[in-house]
N, C-alpha and C positions, 0 to 999 in steps of 0.2 A: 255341043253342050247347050243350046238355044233354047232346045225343050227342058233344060232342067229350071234355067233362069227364069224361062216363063213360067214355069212351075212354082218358082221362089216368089215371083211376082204375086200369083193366083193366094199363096197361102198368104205371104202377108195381107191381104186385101182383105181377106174372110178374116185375118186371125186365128188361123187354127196353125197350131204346133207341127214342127219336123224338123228332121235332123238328117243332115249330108253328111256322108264321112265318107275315108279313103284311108286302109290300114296302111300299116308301113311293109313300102317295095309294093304296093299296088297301084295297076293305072286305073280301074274302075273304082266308082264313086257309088257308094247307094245311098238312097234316098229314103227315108222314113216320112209318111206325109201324111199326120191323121186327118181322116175324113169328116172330123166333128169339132163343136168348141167345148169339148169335156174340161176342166181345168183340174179334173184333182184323182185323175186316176190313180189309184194307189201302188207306190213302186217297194213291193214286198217281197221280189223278190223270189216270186214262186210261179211267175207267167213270161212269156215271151213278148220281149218290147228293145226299148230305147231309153238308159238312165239317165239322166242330169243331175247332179247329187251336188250342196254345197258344201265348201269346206266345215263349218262346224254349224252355226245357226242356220236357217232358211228352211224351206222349201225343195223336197228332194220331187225332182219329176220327172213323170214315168210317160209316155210311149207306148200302149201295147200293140203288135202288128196285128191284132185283131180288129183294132179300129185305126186301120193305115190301110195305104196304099205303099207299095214297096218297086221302088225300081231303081237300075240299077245303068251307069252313065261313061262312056270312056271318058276319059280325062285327052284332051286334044295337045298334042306336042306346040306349045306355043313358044317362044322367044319375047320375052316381055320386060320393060326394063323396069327397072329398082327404082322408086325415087330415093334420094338422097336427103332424108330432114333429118338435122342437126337436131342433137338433143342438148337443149338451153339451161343450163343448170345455173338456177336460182341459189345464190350462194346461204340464204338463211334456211332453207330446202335441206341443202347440204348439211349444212350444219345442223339440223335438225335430227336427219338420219343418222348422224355418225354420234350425235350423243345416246339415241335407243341403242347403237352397237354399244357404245362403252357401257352405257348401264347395266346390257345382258351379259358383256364380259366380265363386269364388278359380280355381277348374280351367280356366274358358273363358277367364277372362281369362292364364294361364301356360298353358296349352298349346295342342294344337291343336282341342282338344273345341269348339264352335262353340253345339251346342244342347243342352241330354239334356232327357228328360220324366219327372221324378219323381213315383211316386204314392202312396197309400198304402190303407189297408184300414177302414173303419169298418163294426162288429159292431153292431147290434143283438138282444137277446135276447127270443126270444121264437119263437114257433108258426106261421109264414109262412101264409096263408089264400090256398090257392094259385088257387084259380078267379075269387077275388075283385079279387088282386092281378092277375091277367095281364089283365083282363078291363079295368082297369083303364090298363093298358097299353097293351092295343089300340086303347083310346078315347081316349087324354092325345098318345100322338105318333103325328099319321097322318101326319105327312111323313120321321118314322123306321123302318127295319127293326126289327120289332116282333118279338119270339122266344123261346118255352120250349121250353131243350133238357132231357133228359135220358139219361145213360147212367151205368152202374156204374161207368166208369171215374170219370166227371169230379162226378156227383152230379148235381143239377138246379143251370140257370142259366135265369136272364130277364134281358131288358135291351130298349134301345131305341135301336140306334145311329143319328147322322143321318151316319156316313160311309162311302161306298163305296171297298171296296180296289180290285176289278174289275169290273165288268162286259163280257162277251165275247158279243157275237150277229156270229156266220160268222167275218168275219174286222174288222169294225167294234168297237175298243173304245173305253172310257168309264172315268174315273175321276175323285177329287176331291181338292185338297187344304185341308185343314181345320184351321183352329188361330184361337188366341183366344178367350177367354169374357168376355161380359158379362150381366149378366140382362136379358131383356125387358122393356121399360117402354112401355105402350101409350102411340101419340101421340108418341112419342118416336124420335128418329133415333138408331141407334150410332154415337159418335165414338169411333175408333180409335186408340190410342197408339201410338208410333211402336215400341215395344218387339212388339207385337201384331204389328203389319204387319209388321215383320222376320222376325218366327218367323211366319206366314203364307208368307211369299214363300222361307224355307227347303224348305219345306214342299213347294212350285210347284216349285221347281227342282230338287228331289231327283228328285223323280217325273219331270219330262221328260227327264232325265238318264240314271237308269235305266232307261229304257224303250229306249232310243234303240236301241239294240241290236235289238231284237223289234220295233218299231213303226214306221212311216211316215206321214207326212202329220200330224205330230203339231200339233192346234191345241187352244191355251188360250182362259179369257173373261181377262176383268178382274176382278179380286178384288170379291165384295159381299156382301155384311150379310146372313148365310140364319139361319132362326128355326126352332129345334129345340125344342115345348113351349116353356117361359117362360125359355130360354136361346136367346142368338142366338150368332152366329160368322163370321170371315170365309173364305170361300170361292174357288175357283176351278175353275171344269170343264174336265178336259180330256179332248183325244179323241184318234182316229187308226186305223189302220188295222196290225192285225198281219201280220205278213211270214209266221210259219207257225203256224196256229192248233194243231198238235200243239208246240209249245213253250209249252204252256201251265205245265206246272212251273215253266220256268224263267222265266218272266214272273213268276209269283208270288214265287219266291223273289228275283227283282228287285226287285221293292216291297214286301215286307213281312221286316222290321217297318220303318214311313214315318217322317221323323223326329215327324210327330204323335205319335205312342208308342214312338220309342226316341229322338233325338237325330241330329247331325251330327257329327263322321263318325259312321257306325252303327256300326262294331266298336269304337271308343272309346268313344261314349256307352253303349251294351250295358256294358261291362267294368264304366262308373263304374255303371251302374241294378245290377247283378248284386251290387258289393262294398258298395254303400250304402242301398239300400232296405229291408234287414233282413226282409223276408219274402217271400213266392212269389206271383209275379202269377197262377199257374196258366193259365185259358183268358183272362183280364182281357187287354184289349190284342193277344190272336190273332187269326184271324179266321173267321167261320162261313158258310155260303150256297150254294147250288145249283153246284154240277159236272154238266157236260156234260149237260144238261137237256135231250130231243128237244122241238122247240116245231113239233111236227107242224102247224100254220097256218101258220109261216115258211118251214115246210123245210129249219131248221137248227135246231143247235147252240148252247144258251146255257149258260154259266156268270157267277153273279152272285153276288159275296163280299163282304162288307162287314165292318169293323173294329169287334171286342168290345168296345164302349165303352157307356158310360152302363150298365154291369152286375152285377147283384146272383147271388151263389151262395147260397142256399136248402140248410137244414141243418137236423134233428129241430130244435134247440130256438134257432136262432139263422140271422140272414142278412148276408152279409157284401156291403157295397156296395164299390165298384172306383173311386178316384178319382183324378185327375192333373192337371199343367200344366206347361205349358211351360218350360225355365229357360233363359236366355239371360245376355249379360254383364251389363245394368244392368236383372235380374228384382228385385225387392224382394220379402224374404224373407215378412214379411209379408202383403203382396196374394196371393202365391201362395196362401200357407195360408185365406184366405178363399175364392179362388178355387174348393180343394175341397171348403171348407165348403159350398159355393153349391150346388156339384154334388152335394153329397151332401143335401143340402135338398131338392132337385128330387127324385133318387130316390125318396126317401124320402116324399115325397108319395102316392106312387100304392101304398104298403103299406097292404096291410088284416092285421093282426097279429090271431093271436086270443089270447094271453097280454097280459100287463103288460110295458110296452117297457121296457127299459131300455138306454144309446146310451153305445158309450165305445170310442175310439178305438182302432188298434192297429196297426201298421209292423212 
């Protein structure tokens, strides 16, 4: 993989945009590497590229393979170890988070808000070791969408999401709904809280609901226990068949943002994440992944997007990881905030820092 990092080297140095990724259960890596500093090519959704979409304000960026270079990378069986950094919890931090949970639990229980999904931002300082780290990535989740973007606009990002927004082959689509955390415990079965399964089954229903419109022959499974690295979750797949595969926009903008990353109803939970979360999710919680991809063996058209989750933004001297959960009526302020302590634990696992770390909170 030497030729890719040098590759990675080449494009930051010019500045020009691309994007590595690695789908789930794959060992090859492609590479998206435009060959120009366009900055604003227009991502509409009707040409063949690479999306970077933010969660609600920002800047959506587009990629077309028309002005790329496209190659494609095995991923090298390495054994690489974990550092171990402690996530430092700042007890006014805490206490901060857990009063935005109580305030959204006072909100579902008086109006009509049902879910929202709050999160928040933890910084580590220090010198991101970018070949080491991704490398690291690619080997920690092969059952997650595995991906370092960068452009001018948004900076570099990595992450490892295990949820898909779309996926679209002809007129056959596919999606998931995903909600709940607990940590994996080998030998061990996950029991589910009945608070988990509700905000699961929100989740299920939003999506067949919105879809309804664009899609036919809509089928779901039964919700089950999927294992993302040393976090598991509950799931549900569902499928179906699109009525007109040029309404792909608006299919998108049907499902996203899910209430996994915004809430029930969405234009309420949106209002309360926007006046209460105190900083900018940026691309955290949008979505990134192949638009209208020719899959010259099928003799069609794919498009495969999946939800900014489990993701760190990479900065000269600091990296910021992207964490959430669920809040429903009877959430306990508390478990929440462990909840993204967990997550931000895991992240932080697969960081190879070459400064002195130092970890402290920030909303």
């Amino acid at each position: 993989m030497n030729d890719l990092f040098e590759k990675i080297k080449s494009q930051l140095n010019s500045k020009y945009p691309f994007a590595i990724y690695c789908k789930p259960g794959s060992s090859t890596a492609t590479g998206i590497f435009q060959n120009d500093n366009v900055m604003d090519y227009k991502a509409d959704f009707t040409r063949e590229g690479f999306v970077f979409a933010p969660f609600h304000d920002g800047k959506r960026l587009f990629i077309p393979t028309e002005a790329a270079e496209i190659n494609r990378f095995e991923i090298e069986p390495e054994v690489t170890k974990s550092e171990l950094y402690g996530i430092i919890i700042d007890q006014k931090e805490k206490n901060d988070f857990e009063l935005i949970v109580r305030e959204a639990v006072g909100e579902i229980n008086n109006s009509e808000l049902q879910k929202v999904v709050l999160s928040r931002k933890q910084e580590i300082s220090g010198s991101v070791d970018i070949e080491k780290t991704f490398k690291k990535i690619l080997q920690a989740y092969p059952k997650a969408f595995r991906y370092c973007f960068y452009h001018p606009v948004s900076g570099m990002w990595m992450g490892a999401t295990p949820e898909r927004l779309l996926n679209l082959e002809g007129i056959e689509m596919s999606t998931v709904a995903l909600a709940g955390t607990q940590l994996y415990k080998e030998g061990e079965e996950a029991v589910w809280e009945e608070k988990e399964k509700l905000e699961q089954k929100f989740v299920t229903d939003f999506i067949t609901d919105s879809i309804g419109d664009y899609v036919t022959d809509i089928y779901k499974t039964e919700p089950y226990t999927f294992r993302a690295g040393n976090i598991v979750h509950i799931r549900t797949d569902i499928s179906g068949k699109v009525k007109d595969a040029s309404n792909l926009s608006e299919l998108i903008e049907a499902l996203h943002p899910t209430p996994a990353i915004c809430g029930l109803p969405r234009d309420t939970a949106l209002r309360f994440i926007q006046k209460n979360e105190k900083y900018e999710r940026e691309y955290y919680s949008g979505f990134l992944g192949e638009i209208n991809f020719d899959q010259e063996r099928a003799g069609m058209v794919q498009t495969d997007l999946f939800v900014n989750l489990r993701c760190m933004k990479l900065q000269k001297s600091k990296v910021s990881l992207f964490v959430g959960c669920g809040i429903i009526k009877n959430s306990n302020p508390e478990k929440e905030f462990v909840e993204t302590v967990n997550k931000a634990t895991t992240m932080a696992s697969v960081l190879t820092l070459k400064d002195t770390v130092e970890m402290h909170n920030s909303f």
